[in-house]
N, C-alpha and C positions, 0 to 999 in steps of 0.2 A: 165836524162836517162829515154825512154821510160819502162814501163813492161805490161805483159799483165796481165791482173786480169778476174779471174771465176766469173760471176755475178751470174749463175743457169744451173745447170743441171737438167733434167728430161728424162725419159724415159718412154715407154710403158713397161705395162706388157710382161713379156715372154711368150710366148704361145708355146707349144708343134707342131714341125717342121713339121705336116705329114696332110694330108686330117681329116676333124675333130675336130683340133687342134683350141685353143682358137679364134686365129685369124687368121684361115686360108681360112674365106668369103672374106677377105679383100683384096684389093690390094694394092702393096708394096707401091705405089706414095700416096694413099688415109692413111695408116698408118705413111709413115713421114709425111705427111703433119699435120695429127692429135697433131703430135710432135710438130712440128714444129709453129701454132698458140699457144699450151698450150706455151709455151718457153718464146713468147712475150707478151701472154697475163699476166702471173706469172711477166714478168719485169716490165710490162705495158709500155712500149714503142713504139716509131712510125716504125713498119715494113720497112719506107723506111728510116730509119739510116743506117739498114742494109747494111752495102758495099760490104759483101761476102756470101755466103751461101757454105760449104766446106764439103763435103759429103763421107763418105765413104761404098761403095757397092763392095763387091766380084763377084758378079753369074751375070756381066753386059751382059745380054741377054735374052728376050723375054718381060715380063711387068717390068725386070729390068733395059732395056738396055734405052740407047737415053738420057743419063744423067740426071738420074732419083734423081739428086739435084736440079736441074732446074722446071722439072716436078712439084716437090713438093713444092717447093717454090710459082708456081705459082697457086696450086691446097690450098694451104694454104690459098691464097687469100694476097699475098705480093705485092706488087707493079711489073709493070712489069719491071722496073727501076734496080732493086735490080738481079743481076747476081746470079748464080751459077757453081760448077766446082763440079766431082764427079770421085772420086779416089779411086787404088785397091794396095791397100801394103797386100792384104789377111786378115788373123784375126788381124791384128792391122791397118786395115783402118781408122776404128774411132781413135781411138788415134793417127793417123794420122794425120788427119785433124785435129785434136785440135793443134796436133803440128806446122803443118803450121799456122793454123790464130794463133798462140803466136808466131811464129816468124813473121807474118806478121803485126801484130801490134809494136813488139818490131825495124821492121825496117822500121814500119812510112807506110806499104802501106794500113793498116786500122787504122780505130778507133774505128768500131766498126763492128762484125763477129759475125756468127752462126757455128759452128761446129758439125760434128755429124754424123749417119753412118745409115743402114737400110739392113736388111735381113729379105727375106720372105723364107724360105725355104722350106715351104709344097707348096708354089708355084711354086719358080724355084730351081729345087733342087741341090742339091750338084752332081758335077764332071760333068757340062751341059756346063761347057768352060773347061774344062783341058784339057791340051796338051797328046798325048799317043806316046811311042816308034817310031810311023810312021809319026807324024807331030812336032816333036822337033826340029828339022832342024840336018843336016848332024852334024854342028862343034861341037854344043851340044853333039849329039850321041859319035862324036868322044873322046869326054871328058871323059862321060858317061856311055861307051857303053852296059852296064846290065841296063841303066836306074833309074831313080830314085823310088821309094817306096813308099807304102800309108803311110798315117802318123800316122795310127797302127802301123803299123811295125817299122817304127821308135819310138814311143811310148817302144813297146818290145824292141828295140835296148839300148834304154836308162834303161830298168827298169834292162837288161840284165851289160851294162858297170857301173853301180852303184849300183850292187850286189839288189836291190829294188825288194822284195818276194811277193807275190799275196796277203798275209793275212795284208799286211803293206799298199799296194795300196787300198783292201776293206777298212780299216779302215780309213783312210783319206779320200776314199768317203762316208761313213757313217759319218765322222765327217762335211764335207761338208753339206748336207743335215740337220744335230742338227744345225749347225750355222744358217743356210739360214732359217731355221723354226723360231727357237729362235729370230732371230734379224727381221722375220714378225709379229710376236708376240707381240715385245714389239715397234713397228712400225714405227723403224730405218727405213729400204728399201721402207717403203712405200712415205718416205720424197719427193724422186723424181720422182715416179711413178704417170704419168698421166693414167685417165680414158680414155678406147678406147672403142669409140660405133662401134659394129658389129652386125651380123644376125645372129641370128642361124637356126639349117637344116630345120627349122618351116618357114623361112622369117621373126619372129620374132625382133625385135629387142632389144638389151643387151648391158651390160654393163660389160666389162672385167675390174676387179681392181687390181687381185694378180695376180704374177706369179703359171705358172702350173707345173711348173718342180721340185719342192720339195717334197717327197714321204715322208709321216709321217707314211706307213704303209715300211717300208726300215727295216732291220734291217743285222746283219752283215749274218746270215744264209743265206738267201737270197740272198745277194751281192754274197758269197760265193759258191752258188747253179749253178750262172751263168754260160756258158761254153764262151771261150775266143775266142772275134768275129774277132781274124784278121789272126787266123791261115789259113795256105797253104802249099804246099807241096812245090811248086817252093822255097818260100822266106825260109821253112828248110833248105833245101838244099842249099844256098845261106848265110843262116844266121846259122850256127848250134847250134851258142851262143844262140839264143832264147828258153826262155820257156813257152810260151804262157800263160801269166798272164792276158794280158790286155782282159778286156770285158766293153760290155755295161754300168755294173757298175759306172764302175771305169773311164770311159772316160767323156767327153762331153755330153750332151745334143743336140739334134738336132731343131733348134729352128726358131719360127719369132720373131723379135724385131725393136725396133728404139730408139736410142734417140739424144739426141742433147743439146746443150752448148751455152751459151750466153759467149763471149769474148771481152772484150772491151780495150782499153789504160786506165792506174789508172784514171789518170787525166779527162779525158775525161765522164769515168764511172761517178764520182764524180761530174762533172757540170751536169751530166742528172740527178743526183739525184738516184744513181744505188749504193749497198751497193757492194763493191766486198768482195767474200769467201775466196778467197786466186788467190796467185800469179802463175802463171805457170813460173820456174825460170832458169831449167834444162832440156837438151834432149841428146837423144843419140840412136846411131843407131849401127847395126851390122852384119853382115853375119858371119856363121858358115858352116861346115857339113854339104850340104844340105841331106845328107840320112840319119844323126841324125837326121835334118833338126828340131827338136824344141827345141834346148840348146843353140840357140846365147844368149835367156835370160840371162845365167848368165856373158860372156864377157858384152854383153847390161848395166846391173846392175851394173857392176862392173866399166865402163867405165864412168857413167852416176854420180859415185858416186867420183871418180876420178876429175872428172868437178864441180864438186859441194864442192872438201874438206871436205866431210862428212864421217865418217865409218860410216857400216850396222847398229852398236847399238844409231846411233843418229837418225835412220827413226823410227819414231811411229807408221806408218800404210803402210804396202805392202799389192797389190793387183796381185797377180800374176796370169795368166790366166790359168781354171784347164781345157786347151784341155785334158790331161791326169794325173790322177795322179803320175805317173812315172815322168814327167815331173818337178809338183812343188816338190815333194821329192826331185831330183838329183838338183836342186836348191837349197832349203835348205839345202843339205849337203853342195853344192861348197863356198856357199855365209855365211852361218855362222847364218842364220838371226835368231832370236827366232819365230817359227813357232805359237805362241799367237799371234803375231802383222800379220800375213798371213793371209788375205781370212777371215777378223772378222764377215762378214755375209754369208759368205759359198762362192761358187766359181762357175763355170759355171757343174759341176759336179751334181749340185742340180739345180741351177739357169737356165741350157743353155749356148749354144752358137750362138746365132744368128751372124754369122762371120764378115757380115760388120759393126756391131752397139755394140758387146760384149766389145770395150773397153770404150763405152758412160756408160757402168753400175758399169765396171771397175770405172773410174772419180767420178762418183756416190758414191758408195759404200764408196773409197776413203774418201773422202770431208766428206759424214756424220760422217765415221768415227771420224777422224780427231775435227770433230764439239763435238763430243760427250766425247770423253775423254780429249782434250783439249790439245791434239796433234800438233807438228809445222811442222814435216814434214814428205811425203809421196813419196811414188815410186809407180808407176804401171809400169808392166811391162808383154809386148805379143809375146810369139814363133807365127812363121809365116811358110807359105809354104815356101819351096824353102832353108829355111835354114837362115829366120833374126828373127831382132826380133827391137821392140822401146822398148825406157824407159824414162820413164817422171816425174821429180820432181815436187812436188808445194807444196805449203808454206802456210802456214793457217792464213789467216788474222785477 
């Protein structure tokens, strides 16, 4: 029986999403690609094994669009032999794409795959393809017809139907932020972070190594101080349950990123002389609520865990994605899970979210975890627009 086995994941630094920002001289094709040589040079293997290059991008439109896996692969310097495809499941694109190349290995049509995702977003920024109330098409509308909602306010819907208080949300992102420093520190996170050369506003040239989105000067006053960024008068009136908790804080990060995965068949891995991390063994998918729209995670998890014959206290390490903290709260209430084994080096609340690549850090994170306390198995798992979500086991070799 085929499986698929994790050779290496790396990523780029996160860099803060807005003009300024770490690596925001860069272009999105020129930062995968940067990925995407560290990936094979770390394997040391011949580029044109490669059979797939599997790419997850959200904002496909202006230095994102024209299948900007393709782009990078050959801006990489890959053979021009070695195809690419570049795919939008929204914030679980990358995990996506890791989940097709392990099923595409497990059913024989690779051997050996890159997986992996990329967002610039101080480049192309967020809501530059969304659909709005006038182009959703009639049947939609007719389903729909108040439309669907930012995913703040679903954020607030959730933090509202899971009784989840503002001082309960700041402190989980203050604890986000102690993880994500602390496990820089002692130089967990940096296992997988490659060096990205960029320019700074000089023409200069530099060297970005850390993520920018951990605040050591944070504290809970502060978080506390914030005023809550998604209140409106329309979605009150609409929503009345809301009490506008959620803020900047406590949400996501706005972010550029990349990273990416070396995937191969066991067997396969082992005649190149390739050590695998572990096994990708389980998947599962879901749709929910799209005007919750970020709680299929816990049907996902639960379904994913159903497949696998595992209860919650047999996973050693979740990584669940903190678009909001509202979100992984109403999680760990539904799921049971012990919130020590969640987010062990902080979450996208400290870290970012760079949308098509936040679940390459997710795998990341995961894996060192896993490596470090000597863990056997793990979940990741990502709310999406529209109301789904993945969830992906693997197995620590």
């Amino acid at each position: 029986m085929r499986r698929a086995v994790i050779i290496d994941v790396v990523r780029s630094p996160f860099g803060r999403g807005r003009p300024g920002g770490a690596l925001s001289a860069l272009h999105p094709v020129d930062l995968y690609a940067s990925v995407l040589k560290a990936l094979i040079r770390r394997a040391g293997i011949d580029p044109a094994l490669i059979e797939d290059v599997i790419t997850g991008c959200v904002i496909q439109v202006a230095e994102q669009a024209g299948n900007i896996g393709r782009q990078a692969a050959l801006a990489a310097g890959f053979p021009e032999s070695v195809p690419a495809v570049t795919l939008d499941r929204k914030c679980g694109s990358a995990q996506q794409a890791f989940d097709f190349a392990a099923q595409g290995v497990v059913a024989g049509a690779y051997d050996v795959v890159i997986a992996g995702g990329v967002e610039m977003m101080s480049v192309v920024p967020m809501r530059l393809n969304r659909m709005g109330k006038d182009n959703e098409g009639p049947a939609f509308h007719s389903r729909y017809p108040q439309g669907l909602v930012r995913q703040g306010v679903s954020a607030e819907l959730i933090a509202a139907r899971w009784s989840i208080g503002r001082e309960t949300m700041d402190r989980f992102a203050l604890e986000s932020h102690r993880r994500a420093i602390a496990a820089e520190e002692a130089g967990l996170t940096w296992r997988a972070i490659v060096p990205i050369e960029t320019r700074g506003g000089d023409g200069a040239a530099r060297i970005v190594e850390t993520d920018e989105g951990p605040r050591r000067d944070t504290s809970l006053e502060k978080l506390t101080g914030l005023k809550p960024a998604f209140e409106d008068a329309e979605m009150a009136a609409r929503f009345p349950q809301i009490r506008w908790s959620v803020t900047a804080g406590n949400s996501s990060q706005v972010t550029d990123g990349a990273a990416a995965a070396l995937i191969a068949e066991e067997g396969m891995a082992r005649k190149l002389g390739l050590k695998p991390r572990a096994a990708i063994t389980h998947f599962a998918l879901t749709g929910d609520d799209p005007i919750l729209m970020l709680t299929a995670i816990v049907p996902a998890t639960q379904k994913l865990l159903r497949r696998a014959g595992l209860d919650v206290d047999r996973i050693d390490a979740f990584e669940v994605n903190e678009a909001f903290a509202s979100v992984v709260l109403a999680w760990l209430k539904e799921t049971g899970a012990d919130p020590e084994r969640v987010n062990a080096y902080g979450g996208a609340i400290a870290l970012g979210h760079p949308v098509g690549a936040s679940g390459g850090r997710l795998l990341a994170n995961l894996l060192t975890r896993l490596e470090e306390t000597g863990g056997r198995y793990g979940v990741q798992t990502m709310c999406e627009s529209g109301g789904m979500a993945n969830a992906t086991l693997i197995e620590r070799l």
